[in-house]
Backbone as XML, in Angstrom:
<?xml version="1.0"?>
<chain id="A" units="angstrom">
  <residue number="1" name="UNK">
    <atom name="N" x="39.759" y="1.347" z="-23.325"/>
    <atom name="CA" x="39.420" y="1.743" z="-21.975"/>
    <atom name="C" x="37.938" y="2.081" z="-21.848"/>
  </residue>
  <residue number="2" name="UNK">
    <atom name="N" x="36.788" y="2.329" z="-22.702"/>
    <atom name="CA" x="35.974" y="2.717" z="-22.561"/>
    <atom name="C" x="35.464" y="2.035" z="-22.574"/>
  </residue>
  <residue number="3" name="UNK">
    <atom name="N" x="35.655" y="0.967" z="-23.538"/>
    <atom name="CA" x="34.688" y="-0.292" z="-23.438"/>
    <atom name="C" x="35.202" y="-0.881" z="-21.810"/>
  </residue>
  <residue number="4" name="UNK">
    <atom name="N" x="36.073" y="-0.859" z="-21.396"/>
    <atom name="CA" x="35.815" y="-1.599" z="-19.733"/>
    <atom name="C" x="35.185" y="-0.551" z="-19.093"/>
  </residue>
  <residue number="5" name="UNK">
    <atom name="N" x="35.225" y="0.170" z="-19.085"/>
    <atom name="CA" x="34.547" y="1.369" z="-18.201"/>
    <atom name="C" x="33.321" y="0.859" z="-17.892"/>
  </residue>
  <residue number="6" name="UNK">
    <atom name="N" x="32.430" y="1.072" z="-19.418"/>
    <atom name="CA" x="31.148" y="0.663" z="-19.829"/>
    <atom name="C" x="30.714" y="-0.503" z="-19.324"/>
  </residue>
  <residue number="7" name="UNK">
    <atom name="N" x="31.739" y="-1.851" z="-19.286"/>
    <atom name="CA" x="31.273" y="-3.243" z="-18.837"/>
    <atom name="C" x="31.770" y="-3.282" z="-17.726"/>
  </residue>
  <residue number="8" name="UNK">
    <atom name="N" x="32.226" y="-2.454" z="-16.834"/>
    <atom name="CA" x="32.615" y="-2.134" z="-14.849"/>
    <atom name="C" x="31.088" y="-1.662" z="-14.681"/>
  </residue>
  <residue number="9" name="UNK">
    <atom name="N" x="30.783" y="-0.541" z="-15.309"/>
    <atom name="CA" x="29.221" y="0.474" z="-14.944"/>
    <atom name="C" x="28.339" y="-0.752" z="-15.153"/>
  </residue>
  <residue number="10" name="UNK">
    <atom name="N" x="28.181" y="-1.533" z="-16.605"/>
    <atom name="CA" x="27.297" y="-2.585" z="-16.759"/>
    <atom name="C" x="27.125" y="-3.822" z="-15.640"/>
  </residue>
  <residue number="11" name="UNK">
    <atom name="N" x="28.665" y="-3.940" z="-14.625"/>
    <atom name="CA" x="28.377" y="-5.136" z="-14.277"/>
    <atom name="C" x="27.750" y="-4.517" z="-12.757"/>
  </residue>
  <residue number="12" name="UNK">
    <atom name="N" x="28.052" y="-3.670" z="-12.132"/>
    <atom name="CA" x="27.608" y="-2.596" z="-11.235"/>
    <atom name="C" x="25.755" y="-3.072" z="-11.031"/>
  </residue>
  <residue number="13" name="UNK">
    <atom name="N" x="25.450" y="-2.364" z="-12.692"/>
    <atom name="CA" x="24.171" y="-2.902" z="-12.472"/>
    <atom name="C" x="23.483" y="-3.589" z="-12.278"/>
  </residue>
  <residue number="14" name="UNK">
    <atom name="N" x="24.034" y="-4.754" z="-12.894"/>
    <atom name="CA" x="23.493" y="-6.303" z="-13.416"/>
    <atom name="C" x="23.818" y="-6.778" z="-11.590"/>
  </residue>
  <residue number="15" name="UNK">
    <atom name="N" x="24.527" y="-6.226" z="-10.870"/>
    <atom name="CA" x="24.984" y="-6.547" z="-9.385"/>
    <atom name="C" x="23.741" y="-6.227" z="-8.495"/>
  </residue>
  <residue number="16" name="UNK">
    <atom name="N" x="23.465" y="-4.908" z="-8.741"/>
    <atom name="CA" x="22.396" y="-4.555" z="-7.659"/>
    <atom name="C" x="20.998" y="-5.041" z="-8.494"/>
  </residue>
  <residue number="17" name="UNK">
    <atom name="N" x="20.926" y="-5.240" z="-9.304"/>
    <atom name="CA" x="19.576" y="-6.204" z="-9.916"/>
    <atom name="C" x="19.399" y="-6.954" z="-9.300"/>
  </residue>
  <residue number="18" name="UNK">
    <atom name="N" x="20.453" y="-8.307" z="-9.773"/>
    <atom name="CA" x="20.358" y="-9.738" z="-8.848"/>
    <atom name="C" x="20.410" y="-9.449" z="-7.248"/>
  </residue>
  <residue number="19" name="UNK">
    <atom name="N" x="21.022" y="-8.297" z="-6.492"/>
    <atom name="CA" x="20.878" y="-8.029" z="-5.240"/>
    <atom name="C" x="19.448" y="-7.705" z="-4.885"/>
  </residue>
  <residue number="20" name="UNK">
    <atom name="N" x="18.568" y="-7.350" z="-5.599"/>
    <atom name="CA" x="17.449" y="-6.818" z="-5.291"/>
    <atom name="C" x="16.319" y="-7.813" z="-5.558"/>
  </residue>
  <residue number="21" name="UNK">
    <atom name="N" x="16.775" y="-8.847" z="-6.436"/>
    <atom name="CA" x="15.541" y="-9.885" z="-7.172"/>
    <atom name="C" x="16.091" y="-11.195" z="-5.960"/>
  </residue>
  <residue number="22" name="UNK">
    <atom name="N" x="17.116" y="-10.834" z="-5.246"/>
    <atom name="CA" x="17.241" y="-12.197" z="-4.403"/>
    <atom name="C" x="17.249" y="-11.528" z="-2.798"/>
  </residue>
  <residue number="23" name="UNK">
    <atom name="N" x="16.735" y="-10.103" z="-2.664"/>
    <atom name="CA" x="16.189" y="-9.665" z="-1.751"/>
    <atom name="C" x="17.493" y="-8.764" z="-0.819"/>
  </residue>
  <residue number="24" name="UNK">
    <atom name="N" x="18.606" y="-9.136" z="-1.120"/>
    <atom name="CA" x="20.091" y="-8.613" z="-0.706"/>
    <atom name="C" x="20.338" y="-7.409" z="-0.380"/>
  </residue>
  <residue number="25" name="UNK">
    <atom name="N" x="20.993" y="-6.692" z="-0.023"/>
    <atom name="CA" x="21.358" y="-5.224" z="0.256"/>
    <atom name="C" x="21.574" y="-4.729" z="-1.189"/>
  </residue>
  <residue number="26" name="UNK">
    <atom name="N" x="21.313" y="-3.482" z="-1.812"/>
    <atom name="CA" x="21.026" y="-3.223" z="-3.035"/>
    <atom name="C" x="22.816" y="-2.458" z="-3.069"/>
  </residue>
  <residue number="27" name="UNK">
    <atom name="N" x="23.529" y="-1.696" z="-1.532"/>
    <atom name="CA" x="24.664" y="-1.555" z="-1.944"/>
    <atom name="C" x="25.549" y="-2.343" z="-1.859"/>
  </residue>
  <residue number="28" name="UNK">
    <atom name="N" x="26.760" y="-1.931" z="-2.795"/>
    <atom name="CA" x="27.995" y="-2.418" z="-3.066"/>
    <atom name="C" x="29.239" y="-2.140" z="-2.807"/>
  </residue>
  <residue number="29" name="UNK">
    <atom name="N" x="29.770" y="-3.047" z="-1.715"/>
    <atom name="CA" x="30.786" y="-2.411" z="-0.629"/>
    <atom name="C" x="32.502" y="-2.370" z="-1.357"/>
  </residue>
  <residue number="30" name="UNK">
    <atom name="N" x="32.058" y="-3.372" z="-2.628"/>
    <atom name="CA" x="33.521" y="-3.582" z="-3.390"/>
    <atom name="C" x="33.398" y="-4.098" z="-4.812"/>
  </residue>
  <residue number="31" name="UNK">
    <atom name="N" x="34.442" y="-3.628" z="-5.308"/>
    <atom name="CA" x="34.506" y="-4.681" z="-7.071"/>
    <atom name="C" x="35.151" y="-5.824" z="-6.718"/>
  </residue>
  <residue number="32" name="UNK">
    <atom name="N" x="36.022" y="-6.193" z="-5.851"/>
    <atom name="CA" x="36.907" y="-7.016" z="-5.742"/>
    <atom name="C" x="37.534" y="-7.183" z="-4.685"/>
  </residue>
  <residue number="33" name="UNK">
    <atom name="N" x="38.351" y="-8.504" z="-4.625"/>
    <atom name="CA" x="39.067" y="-8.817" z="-3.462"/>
    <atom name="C" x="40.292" y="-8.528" z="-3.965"/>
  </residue>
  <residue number="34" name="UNK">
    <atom name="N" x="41.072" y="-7.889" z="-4.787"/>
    <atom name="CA" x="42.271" y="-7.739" z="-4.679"/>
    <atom name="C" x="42.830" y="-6.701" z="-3.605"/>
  </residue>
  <residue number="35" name="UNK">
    <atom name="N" x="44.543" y="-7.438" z="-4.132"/>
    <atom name="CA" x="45.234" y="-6.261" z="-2.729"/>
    <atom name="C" x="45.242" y="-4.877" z="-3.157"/>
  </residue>
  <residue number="36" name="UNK">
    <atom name="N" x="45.835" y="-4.041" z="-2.836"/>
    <atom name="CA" x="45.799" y="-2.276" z="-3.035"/>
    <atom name="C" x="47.360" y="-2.573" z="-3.577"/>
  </residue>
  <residue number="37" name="UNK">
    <atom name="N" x="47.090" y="-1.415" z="-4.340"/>
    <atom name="CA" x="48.485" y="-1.595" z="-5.220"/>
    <atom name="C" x="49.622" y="-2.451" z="-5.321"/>
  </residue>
  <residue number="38" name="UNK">
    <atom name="N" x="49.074" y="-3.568" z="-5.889"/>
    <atom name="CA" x="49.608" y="-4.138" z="-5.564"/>
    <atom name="C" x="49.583" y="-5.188" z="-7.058"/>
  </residue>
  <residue number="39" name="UNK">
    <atom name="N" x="50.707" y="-5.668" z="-8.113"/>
    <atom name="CA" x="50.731" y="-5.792" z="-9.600"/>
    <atom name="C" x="50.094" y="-7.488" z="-9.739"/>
  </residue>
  <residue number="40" name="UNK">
    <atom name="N" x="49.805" y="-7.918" z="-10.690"/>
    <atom name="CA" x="49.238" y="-8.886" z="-10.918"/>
    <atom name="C" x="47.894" y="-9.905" z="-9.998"/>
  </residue>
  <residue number="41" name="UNK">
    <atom name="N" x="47.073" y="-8.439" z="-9.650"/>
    <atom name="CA" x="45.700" y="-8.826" z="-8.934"/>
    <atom name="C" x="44.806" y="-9.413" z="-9.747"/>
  </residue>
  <residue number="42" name="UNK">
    <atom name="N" x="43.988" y="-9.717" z="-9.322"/>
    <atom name="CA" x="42.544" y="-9.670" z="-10.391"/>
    <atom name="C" x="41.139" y="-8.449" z="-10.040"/>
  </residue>
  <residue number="43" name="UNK">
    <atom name="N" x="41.361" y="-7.733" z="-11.058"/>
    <atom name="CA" x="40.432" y="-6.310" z="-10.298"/>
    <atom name="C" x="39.063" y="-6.536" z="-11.049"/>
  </residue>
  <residue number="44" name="UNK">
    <atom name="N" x="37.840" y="-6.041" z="-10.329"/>
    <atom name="CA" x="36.772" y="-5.881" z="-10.448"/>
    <atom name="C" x="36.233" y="-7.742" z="-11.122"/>
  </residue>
  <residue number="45" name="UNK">
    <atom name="N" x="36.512" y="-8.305" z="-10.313"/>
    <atom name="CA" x="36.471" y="-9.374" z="-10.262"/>
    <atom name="C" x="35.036" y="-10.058" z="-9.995"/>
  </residue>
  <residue number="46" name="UNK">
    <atom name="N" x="34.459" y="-9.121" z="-8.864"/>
    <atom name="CA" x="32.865" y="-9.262" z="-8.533"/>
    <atom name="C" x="31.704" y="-8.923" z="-9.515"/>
  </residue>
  <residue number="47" name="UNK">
    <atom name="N" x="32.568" y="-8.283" z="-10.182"/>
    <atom name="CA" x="31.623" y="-7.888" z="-11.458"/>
    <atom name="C" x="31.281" y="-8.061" z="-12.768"/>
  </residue>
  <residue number="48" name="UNK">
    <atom name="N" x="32.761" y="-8.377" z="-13.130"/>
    <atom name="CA" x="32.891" y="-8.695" z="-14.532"/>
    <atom name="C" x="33.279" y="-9.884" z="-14.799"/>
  </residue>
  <residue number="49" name="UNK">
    <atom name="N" x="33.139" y="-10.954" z="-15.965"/>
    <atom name="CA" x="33.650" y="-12.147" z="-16.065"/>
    <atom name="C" x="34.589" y="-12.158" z="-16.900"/>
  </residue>
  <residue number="50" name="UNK">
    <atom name="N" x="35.347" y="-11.276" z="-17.370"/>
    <atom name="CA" x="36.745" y="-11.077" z="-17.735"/>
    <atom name="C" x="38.154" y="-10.768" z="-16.801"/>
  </residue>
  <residue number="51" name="UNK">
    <atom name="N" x="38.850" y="-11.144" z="-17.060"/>
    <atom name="CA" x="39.896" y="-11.001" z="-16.050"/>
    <atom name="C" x="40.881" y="-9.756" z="-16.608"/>
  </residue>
  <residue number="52" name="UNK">
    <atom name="N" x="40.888" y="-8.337" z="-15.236"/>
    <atom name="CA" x="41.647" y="-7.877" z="-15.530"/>
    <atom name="C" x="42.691" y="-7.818" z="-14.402"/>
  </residue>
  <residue number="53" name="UNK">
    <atom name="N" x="43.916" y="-7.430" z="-14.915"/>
    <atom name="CA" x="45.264" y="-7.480" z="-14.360"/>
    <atom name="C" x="45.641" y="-6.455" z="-13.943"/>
  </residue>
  <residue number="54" name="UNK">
    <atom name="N" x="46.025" y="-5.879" z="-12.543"/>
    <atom name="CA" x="46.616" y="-5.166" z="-11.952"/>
    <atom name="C" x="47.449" y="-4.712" z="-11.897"/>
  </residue>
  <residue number="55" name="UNK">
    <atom name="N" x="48.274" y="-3.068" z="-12.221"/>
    <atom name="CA" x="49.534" y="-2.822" z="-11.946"/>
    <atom name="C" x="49.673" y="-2.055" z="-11.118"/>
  </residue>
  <residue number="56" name="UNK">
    <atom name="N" x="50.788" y="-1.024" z="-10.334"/>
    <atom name="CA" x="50.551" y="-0.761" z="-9.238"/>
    <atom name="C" x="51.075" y="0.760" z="-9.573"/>
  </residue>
  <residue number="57" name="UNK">
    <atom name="N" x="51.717" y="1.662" z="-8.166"/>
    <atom name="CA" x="51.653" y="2.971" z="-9.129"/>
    <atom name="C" x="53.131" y="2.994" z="-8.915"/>
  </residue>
  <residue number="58" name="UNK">
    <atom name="N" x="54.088" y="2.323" z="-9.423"/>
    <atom name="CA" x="55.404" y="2.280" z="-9.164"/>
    <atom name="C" x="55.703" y="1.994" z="-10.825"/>
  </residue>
  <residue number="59" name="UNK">
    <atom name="N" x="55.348" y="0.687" z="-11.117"/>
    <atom name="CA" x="55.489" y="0.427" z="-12.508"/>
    <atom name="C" x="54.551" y="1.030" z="-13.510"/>
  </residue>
  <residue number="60" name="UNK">
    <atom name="N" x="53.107" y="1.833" z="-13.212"/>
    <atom name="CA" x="52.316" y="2.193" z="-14.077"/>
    <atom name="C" x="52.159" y="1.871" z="-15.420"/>
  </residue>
  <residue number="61" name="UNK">
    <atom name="N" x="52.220" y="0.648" z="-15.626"/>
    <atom name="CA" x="51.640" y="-0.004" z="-16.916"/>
    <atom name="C" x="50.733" y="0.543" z="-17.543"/>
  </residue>
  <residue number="62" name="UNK">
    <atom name="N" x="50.947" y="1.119" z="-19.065"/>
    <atom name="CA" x="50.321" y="2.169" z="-19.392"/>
    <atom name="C" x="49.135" y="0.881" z="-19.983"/>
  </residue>
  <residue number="63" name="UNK">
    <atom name="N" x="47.603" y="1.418" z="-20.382"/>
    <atom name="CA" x="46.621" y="0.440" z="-20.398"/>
    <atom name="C" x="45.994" y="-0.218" z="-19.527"/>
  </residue>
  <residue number="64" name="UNK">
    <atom name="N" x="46.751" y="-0.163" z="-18.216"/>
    <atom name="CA" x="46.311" y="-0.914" z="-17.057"/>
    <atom name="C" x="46.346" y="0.016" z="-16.060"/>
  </residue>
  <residue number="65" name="UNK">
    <atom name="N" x="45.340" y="-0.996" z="-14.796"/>
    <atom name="CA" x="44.309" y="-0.727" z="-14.148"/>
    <atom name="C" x="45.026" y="-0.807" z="-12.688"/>
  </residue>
  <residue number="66" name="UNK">
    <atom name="N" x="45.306" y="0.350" z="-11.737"/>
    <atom name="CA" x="45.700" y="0.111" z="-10.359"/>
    <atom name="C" x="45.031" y="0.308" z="-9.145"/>
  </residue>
  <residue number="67" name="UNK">
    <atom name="N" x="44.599" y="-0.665" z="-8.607"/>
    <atom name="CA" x="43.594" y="-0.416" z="-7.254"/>
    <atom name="C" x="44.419" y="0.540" z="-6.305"/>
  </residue>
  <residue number="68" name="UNK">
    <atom name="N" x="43.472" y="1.333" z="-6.032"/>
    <atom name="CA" x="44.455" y="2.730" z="-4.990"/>
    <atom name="C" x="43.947" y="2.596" z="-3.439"/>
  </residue>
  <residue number="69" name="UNK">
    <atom name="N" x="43.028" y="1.759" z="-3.555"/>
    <atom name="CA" x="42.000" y="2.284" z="-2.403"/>
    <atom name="C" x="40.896" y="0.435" z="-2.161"/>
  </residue>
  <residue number="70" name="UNK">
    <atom name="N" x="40.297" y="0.561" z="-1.582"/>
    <atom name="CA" x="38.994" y="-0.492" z="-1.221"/>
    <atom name="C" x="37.731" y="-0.198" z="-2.391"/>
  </residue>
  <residue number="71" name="UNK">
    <atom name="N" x="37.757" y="1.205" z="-2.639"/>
    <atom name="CA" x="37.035" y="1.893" z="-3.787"/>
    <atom name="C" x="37.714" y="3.075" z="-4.267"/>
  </residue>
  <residue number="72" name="UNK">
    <atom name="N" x="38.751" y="2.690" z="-4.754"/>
    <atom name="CA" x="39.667" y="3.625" z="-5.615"/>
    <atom name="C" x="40.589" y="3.217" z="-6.726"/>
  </residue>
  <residue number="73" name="UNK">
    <atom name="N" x="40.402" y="3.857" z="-7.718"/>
    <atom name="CA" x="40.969" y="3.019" z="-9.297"/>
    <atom name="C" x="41.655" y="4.045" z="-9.806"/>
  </residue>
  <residue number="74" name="UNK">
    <atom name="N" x="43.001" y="3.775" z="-10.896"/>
    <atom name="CA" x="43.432" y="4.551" z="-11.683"/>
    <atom name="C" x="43.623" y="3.967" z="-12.922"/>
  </residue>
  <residue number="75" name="UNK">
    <atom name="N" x="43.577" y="4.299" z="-13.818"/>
    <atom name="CA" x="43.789" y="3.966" z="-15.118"/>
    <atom name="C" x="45.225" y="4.519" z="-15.507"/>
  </residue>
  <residue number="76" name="UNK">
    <atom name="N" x="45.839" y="4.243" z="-16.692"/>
    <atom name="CA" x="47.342" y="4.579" z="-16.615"/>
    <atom name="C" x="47.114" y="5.054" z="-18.481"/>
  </residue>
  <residue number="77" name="UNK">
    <atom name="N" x="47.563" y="5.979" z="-18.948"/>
    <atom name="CA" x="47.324" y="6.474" z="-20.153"/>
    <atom name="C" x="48.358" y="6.657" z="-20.335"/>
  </residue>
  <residue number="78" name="UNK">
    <atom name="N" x="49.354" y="6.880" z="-21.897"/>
    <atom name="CA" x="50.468" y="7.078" z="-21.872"/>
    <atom name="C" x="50.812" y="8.769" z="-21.772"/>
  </residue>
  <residue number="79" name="UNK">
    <atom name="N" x="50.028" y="9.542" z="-21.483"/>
    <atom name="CA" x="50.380" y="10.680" z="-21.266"/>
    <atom name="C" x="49.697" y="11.333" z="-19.851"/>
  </residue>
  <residue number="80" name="UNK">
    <atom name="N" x="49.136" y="10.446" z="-19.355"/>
    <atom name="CA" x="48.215" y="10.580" z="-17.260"/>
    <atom name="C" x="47.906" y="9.952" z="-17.187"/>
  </residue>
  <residue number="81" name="UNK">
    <atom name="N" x="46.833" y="9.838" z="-16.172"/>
    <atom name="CA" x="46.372" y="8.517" z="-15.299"/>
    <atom name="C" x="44.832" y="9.124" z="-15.193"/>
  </residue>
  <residue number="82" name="UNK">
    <atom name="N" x="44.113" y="7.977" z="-15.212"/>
    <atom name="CA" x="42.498" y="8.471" z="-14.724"/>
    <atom name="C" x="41.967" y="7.965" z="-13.789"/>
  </residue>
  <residue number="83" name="UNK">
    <atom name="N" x="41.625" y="9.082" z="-12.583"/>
    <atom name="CA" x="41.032" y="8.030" z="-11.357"/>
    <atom name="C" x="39.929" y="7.740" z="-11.665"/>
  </residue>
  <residue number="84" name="UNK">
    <atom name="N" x="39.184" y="7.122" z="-10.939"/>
    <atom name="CA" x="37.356" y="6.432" z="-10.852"/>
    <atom name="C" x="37.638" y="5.909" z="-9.457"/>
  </residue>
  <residue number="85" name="UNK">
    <atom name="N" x="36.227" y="6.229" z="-8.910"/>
    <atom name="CA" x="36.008" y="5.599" z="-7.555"/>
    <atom name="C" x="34.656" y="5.098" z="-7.604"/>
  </residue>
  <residue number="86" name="UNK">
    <atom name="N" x="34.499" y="4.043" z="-6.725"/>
    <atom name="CA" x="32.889" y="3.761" z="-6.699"/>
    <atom name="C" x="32.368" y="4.442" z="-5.683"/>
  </residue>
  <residue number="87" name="UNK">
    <atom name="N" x="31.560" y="4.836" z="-5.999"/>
    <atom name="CA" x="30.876" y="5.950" z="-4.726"/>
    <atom name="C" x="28.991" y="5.834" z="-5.010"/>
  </residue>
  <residue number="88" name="UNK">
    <atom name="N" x="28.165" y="5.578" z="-4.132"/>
    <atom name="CA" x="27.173" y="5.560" z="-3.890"/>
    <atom name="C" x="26.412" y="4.509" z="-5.000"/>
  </residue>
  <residue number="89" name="UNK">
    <atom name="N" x="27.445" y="3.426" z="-4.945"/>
    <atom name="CA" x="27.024" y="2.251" z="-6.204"/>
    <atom name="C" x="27.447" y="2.455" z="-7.302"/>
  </residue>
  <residue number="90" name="UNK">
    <atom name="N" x="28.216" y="3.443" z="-8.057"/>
    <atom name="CA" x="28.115" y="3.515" z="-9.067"/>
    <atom name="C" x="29.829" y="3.892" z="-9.552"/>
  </residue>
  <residue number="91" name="UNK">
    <atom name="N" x="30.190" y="3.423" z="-10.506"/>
    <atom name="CA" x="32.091" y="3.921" z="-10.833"/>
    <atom name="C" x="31.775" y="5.364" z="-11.540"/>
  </residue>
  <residue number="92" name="UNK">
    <atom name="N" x="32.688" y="6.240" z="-11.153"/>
    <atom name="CA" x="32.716" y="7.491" z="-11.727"/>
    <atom name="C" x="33.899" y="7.603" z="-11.836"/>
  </residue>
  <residue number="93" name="UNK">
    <atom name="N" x="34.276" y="8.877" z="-12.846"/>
    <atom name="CA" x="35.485" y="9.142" z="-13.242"/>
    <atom name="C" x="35.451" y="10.541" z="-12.262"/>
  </residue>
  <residue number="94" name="UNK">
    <atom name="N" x="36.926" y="10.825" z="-11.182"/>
    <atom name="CA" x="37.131" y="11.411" z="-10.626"/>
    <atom name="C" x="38.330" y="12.643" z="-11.507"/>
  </residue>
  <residue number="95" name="UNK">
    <atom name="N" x="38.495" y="12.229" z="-12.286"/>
    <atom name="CA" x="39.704" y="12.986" z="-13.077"/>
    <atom name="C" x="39.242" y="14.681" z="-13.210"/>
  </residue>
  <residue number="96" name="UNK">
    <atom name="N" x="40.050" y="15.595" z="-14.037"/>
    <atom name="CA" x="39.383" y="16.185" z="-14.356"/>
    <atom name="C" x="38.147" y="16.391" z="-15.681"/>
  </residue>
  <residue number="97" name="UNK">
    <atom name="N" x="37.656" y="17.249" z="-15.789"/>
    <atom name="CA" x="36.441" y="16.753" z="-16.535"/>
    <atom name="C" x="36.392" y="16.699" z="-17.723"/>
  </residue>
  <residue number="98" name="UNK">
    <atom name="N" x="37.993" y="17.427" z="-18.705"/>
    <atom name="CA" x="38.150" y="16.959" z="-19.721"/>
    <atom name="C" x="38.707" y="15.466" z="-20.417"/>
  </residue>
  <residue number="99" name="UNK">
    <atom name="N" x="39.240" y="14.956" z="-18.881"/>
    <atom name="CA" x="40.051" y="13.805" z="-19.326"/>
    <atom name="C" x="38.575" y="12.382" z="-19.068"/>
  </residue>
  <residue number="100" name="UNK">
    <atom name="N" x="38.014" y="12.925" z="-17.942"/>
    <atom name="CA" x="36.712" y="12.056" z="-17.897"/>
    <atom name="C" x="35.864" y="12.060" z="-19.349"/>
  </residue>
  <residue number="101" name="UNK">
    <atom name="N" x="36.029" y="13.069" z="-19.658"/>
    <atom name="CA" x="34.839" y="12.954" z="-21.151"/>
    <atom name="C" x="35.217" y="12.208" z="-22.606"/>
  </residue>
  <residue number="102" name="UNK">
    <atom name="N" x="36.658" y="12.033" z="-22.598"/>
    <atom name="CA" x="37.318" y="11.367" z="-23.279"/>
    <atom name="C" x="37.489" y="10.095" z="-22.897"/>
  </residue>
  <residue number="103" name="UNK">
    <atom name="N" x="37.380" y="10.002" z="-21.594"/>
    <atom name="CA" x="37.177" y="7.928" z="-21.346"/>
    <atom name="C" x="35.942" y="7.382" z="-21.098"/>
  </residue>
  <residue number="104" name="UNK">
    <atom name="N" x="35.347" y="8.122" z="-21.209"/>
    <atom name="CA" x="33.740" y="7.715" z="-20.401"/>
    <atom name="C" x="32.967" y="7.569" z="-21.704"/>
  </residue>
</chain>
């Protein structure tokens, strides 16, 4: 999980770079076109060139990733869940701050 974290934040950047070197709006209104909870999406799709897979919060597939929101994420752990939202360009971990320091 940390390593996607790291390559969601990485592709974030590498986003508003090329937005800025091709003159574009520097913010970022989405990771993706998938649906909201909704299982076998493709999430953060705008960003990364790996494909990840969506589960939703009914089945909570532990390891996997559920869009909650337009900019709202949960992660599924086998003992909680970790939110992240993108907020002012950037993915943050919304959890509390011990469970953020352990995925981040």
């Amino acid at each position: 999980m940390k390593s996607e974290v790291y390559l969601i934040q990485n592709g974030i950047t590498k986003l508003k770079s090329k937005n800025v070197l091709l003159g574009n709006s520097n913010e970022i209104d989405s990771l993706d076109d998938a649906s909201i909870n909704k299982k076998a999406e493709k999430l953060f799709s705008k960003i990364v060139d790996f494909s990840v897979t969506s589960t939703d919060t009914i089945e909570k597939k532990i390891g996997s990733w559920a869009k909650l929101s337009s900019k709202n994420y949960t992660f599924y752990l086998p003992s909680n869940s970790v939110l992240f939202a993108l907020e002012n360009g950037t993915f943050v971990c919304k959890s509390e701050e011990n469970i953020c320091k352990e995925v981040e």
